[in-house]
KESE-651005 format. One record per atom (N, C-alpha, C, O): x, y, z. Coordinates in steps of 0.02 Angstrom, whole numbers, padded with zeros to 5 digits, always signed. Example, Ala and Ser with C-alpha at 12.3 -4.5 7.8 and 13.67 -1.06 7.14 Angstrom:
+00660-00284+00390+00615-00225+00390+00660-00165+00390+00712-00166+00423+00642-00112+00354+00684-00053+00357+00645+00002+00394+00670+00057+00402
This chain:
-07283-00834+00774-07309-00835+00842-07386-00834+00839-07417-00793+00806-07419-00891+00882-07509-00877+00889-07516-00818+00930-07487-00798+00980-07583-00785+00878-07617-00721+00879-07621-00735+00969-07592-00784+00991-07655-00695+01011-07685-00705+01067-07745-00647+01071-07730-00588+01077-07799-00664+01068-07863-00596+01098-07876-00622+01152-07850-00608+01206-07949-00692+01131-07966-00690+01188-07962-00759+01201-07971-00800+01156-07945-00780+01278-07928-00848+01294-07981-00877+01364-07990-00845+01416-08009-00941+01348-08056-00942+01396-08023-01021+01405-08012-01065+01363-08013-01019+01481-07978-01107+01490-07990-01111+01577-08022-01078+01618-07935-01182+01578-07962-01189+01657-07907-01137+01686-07874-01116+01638-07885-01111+01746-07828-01077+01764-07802-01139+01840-07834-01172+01882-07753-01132+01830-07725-01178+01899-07689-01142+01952-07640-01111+01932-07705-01138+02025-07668-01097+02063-07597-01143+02086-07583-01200+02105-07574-01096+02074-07478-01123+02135-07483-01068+02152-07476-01020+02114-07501-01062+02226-07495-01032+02269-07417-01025+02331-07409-01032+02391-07366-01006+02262-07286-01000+02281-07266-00933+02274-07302-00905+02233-07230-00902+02294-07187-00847+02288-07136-00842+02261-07117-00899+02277-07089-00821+02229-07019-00820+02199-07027-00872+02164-06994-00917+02189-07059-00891+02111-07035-00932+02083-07000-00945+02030-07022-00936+01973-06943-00968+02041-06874-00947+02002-06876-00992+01913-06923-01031+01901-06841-00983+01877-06845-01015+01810-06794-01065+01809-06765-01077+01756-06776-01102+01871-06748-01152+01872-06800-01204+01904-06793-01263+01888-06848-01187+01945-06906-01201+01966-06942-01229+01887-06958-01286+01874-06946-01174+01847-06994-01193+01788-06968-01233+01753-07003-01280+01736-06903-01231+01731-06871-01287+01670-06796-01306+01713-06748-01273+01694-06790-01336+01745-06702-01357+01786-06664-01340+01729-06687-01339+01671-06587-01322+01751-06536-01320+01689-06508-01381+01657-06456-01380+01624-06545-01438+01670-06514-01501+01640-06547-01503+01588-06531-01549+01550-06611-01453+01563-06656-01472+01483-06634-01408+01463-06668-01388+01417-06574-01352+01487-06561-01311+01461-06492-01322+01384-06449-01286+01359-06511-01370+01376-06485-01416+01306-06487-01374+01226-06454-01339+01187-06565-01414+01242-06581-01388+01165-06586-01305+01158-06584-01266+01206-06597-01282+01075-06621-01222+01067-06683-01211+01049-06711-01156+01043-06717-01288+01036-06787-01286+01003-06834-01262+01040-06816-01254+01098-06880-01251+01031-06929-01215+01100-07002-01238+01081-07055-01206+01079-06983-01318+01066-07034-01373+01077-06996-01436+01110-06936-01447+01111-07046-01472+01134-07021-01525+01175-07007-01526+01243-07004-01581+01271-06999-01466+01280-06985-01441+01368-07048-01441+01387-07046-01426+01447-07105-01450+01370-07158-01432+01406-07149-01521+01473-07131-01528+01531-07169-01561+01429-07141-01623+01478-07104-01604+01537-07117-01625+01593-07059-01564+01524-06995-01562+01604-07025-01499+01642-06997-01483+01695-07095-01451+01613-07096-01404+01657-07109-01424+01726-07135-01480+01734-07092-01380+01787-07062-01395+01845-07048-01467+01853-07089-01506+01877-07000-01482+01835-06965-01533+01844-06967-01574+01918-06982-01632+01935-06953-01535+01941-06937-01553+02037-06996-01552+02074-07004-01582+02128-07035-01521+02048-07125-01520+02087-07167-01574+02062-07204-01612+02094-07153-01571+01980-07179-01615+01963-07200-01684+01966-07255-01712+01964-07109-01715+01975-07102-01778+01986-07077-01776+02027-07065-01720+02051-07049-01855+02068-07028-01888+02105-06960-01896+02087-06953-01883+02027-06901-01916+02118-06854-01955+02110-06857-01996+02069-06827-01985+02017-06899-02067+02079-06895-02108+02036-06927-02106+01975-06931-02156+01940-06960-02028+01950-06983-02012+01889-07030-02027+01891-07049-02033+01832-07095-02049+01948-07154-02051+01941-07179-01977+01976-07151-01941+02017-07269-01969+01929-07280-01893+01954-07299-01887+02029-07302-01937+02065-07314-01812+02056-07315-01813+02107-07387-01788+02114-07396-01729+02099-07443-01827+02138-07490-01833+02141-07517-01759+02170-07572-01736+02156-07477-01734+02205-07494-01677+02269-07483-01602+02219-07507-01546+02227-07434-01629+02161-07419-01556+02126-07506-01530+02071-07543-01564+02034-07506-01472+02088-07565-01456+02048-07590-01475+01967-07646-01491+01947-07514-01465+01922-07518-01490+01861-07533-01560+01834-07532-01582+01776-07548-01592+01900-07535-01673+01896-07623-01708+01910-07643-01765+01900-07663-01642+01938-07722-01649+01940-07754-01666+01897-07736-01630+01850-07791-01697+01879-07836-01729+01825-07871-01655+01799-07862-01631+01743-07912-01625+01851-07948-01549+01824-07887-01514+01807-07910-01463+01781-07812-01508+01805-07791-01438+01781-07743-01480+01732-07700-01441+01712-07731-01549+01701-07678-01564+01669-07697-01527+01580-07661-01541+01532-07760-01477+01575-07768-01455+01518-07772-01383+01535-07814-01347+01508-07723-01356+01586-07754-01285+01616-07699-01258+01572-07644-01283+01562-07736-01174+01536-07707-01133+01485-07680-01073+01546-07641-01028+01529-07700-01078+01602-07669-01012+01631-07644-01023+01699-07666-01071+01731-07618-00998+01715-07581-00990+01781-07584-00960+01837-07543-00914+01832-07614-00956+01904-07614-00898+01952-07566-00899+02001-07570-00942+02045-07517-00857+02003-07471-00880+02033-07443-00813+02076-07467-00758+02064-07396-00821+02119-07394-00781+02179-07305-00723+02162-07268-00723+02112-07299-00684+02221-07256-00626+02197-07213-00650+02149-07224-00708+02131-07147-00610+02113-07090-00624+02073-07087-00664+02026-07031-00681+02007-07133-00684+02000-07139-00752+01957-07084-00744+01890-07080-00702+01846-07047-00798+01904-07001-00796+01840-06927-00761+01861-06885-00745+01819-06920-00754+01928-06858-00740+01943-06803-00791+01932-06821-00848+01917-06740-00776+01937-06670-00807+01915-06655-00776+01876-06662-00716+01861-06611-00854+01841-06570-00823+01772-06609-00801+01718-06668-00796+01734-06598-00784+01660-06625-00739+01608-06652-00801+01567-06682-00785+01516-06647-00870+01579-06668-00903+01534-06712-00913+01486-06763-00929+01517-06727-00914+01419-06805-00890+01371-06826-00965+01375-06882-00970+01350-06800-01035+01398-06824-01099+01401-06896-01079+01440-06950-01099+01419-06893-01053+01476-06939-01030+01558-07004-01033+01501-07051-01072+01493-06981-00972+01466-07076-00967+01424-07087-01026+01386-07144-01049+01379-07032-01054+01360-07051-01102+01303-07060-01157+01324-07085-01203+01292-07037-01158+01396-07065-01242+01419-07160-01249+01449-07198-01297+01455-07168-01175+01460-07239-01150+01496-07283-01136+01443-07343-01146+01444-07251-01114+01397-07312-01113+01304-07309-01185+01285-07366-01209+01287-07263-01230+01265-07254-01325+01270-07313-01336+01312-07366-01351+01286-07307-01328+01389-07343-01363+01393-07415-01345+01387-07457-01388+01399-07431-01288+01371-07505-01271+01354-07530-01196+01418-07586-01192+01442-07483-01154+01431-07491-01096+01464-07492-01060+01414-07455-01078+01368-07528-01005+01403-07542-00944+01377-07552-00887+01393-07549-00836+01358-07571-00895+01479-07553-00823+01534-07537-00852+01605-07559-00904+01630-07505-00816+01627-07491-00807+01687-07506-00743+01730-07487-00685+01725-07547-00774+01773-07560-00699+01826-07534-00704+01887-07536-00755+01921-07503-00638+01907-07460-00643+01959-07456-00578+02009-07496-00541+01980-07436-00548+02055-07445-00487+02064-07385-00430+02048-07383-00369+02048-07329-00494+02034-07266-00449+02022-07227-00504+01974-07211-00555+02004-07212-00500+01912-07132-00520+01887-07078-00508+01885-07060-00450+01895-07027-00566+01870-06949-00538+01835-06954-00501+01801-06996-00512+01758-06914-00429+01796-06916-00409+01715-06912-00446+01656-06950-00447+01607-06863-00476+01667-06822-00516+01595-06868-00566+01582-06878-00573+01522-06906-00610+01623-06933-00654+01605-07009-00641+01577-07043-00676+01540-07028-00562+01614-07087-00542+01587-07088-00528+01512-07134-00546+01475-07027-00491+01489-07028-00464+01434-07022-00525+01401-07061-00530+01354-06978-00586+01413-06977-00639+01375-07029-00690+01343-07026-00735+01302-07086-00656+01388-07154-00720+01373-07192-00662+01336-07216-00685+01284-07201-00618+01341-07201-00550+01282-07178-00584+01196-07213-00601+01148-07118-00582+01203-07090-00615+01131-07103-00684+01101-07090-00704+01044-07145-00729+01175-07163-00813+01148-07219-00815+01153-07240-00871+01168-07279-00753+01145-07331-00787+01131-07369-00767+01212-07430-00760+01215-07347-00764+01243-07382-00774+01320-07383-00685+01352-07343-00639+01356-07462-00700+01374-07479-00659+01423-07446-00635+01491-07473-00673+01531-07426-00615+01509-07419-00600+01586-07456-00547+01623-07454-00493+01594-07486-00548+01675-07534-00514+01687-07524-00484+01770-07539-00523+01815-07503-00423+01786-07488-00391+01849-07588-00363+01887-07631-00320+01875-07581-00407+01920-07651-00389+01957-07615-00380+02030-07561-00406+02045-07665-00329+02081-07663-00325+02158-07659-00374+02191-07702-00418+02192-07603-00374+02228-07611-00465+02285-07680-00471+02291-07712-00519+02270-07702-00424+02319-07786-00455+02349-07844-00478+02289-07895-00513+02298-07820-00448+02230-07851-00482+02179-07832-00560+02177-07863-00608+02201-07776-00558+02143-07738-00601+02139-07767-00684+02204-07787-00740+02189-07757-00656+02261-07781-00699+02309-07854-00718+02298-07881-00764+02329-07883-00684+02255-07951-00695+02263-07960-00752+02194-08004-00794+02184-07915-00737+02162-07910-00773+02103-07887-00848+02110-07905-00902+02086-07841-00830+02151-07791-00905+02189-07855-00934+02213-07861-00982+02175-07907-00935+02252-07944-00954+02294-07990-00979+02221-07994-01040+02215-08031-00930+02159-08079-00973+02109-08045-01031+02094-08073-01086+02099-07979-01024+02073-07938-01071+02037-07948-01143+02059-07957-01193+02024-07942-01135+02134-07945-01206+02153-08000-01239+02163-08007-01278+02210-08050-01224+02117-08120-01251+02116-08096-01311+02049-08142-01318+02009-08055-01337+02038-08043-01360+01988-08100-01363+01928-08138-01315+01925-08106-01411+01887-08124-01404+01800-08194-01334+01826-08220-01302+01780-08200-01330+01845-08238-01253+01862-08226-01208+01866-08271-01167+01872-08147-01184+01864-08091-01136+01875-08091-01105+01806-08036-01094+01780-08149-01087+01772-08148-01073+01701-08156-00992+01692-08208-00960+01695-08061-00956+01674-08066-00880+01661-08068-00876+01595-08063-00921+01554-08079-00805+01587-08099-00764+01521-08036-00729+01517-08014-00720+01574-07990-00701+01462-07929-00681+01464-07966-00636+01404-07991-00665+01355-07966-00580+01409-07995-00522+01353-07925-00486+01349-07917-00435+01381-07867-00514+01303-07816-00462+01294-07847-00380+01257-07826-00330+01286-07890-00369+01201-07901-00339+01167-07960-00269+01199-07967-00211+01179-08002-00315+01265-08029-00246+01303-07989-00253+01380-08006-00226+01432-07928-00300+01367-07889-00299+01428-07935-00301+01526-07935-00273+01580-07964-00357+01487-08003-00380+01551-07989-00466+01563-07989-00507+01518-07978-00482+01642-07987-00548+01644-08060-00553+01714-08076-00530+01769-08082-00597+01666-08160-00617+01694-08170-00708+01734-08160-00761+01704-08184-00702+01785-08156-00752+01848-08216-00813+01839-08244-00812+01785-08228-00840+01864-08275-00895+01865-08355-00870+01872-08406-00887+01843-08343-00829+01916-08424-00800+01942-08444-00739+01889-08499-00714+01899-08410-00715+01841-08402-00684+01808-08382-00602+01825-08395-00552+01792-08354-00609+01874-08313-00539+01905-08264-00523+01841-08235-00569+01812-08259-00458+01823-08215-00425+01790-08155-00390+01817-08164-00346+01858-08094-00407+01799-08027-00361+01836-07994-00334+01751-07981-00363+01698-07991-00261+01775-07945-00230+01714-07877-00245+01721-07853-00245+01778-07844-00256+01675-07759-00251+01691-07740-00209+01610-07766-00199+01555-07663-00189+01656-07622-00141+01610-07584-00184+01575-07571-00239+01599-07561-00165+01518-07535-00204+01476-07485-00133+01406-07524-00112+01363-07431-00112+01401-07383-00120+01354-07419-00095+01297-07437-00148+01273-07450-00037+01247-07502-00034+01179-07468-00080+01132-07496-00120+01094-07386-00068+01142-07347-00110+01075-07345-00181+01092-07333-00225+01050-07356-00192+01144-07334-00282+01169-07432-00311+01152-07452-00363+01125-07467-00263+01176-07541-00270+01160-07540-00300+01073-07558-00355+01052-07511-00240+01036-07535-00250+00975-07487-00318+00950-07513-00359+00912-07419-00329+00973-07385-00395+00965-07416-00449+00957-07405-00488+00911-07461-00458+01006-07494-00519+01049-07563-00535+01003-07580-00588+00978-07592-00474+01004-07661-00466+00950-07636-00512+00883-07657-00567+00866-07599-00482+00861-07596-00499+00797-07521-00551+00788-07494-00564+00734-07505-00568+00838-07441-00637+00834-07376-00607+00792-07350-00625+00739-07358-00547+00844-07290-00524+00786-07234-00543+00842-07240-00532+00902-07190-00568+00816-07127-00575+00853-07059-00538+00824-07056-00526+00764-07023-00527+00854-06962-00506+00825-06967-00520+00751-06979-00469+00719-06962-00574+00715-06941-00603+00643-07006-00563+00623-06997-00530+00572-07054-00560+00644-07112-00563+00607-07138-00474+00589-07164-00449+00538-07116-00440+00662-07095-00362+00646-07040-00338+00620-07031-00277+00622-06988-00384+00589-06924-00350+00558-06933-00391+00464-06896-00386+00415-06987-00421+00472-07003-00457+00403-07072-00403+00369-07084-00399+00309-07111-00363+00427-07152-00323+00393-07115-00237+00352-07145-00194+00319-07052-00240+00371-07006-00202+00333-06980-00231+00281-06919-00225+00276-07008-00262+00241-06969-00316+00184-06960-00269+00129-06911-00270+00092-07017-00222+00123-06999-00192+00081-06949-00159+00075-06919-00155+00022-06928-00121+00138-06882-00066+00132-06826-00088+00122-06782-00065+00085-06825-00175+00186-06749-00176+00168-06714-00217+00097-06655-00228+00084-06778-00235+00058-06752-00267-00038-06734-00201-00067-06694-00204-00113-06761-00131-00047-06764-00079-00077-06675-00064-00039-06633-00055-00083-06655-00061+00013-06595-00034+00040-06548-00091+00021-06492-00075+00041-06546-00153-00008-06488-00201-00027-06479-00179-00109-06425-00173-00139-06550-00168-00137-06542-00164-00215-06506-00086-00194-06483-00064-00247-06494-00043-00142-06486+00016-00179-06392+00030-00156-06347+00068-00171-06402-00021-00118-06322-00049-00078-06261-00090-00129-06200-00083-00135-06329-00150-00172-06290-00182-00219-06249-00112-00297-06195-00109-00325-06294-00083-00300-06273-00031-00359-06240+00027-00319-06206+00051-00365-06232+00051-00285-06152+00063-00249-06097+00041-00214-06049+00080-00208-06095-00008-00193-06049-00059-00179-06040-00113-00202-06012-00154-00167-06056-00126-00254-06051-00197-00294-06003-00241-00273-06014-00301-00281-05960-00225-00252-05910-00263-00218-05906-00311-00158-05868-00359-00148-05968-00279-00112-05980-00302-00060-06013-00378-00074-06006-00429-00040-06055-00370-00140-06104-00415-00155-06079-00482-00210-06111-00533-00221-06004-00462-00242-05984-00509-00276-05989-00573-00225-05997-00573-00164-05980-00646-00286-05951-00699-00242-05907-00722-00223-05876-00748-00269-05885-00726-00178-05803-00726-00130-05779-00790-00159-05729-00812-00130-05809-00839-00227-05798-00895-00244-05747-00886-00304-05725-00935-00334
């Protein structure tokens, strides 16, 4: 998983509420298991048109935000089903935080494990943020995971809370595999000490 400290990009407002993780990736790219290649279908239905051309009016489709690393976005973000496509189609396509005033649980904790920020600020922050954002290629925040500050266009500072263990995850790019692989030692030390009392377990069934 990429490290995350500090992230400085354009941010794009969707100024939506509830927005569900069928919203972010539809269940027809809920296919694969790879968690590359979905960025293309993120919001699918906002994105495009019927006839698969984009939709000029959707924000991501803007010339200033088609390289935007962050997100400002409005209550519940990431509600529905439990889907983990949701983060991996929003890291695909080049998100790295999302600020919001409230998340899903499940989906919060899920962009936790892929790499991605999520960030609980005050509606009225938040609104104030929605409002820099849409200054397009000028919409340029500062994402300080490490003194846990995000810094706005004019250079206003907002603290946010953040998790010490999901903090230090993110710092240093540990994911599940990657915190159960920094026990390597113990667990070559608990198979070698498993194989010489159970030897049996370890023969080949061939």
């Amino acid at each position: 998983m990429q490290k995350f400290n500090k992230l400085t990009g354009i941010a794009a407002p969707l100024d939506l509420i509830n927005i569900d993780t069928d919203m972010i990736i539809p269940k027809q790219y809920l296919k694969t298991i790879k968690r590359t290649g979905l960025g293309k279908n993120l919001f699918d239905e906002m994105r495009f048109n019927d006839d698969g051309s984009e939709n000029p009016d959707f924000v991501l489709n803007k010339q200033a935000y088609r390289g935007a690393e962050i997100l400002v976005a409005g209550d519940n973000f990431g509600c529905g089903s439990s889907r983990e496509h949701a983060p991996w189609a929003l890291l695909d396509f080049g998100i790295r935080c999302v600020i919001a005033p409230s998340f899903a649980d499940i989906f919060y904790n899920n962009c936790f494990k892929n790499g991605i920020l999520p960030i609980k600020l005050p509606r009225e922050v938040v609104d104030s943020l929605m409002d820099k954002a849409d200054r397009g290629s000028n919409a340029t925040f500062t994402i300080d995971l490490e003194n846990q500050k995000v810094v706005d266009p004019d250079g206003e500072e907002y603290d946010f809370d953040v998790d010490e263990f999901r903090r230090h995850c993110l710092l240093n790019g540990l994911d599940d595999i990657s915190l159960t692989l920094q026990k390597n030692e113990k667990i070559d030390t608990y198979e070698d000490s498993r194989a010489e009392t159970t030897p049996w377990v370890f023969r080949d069934a061939s």
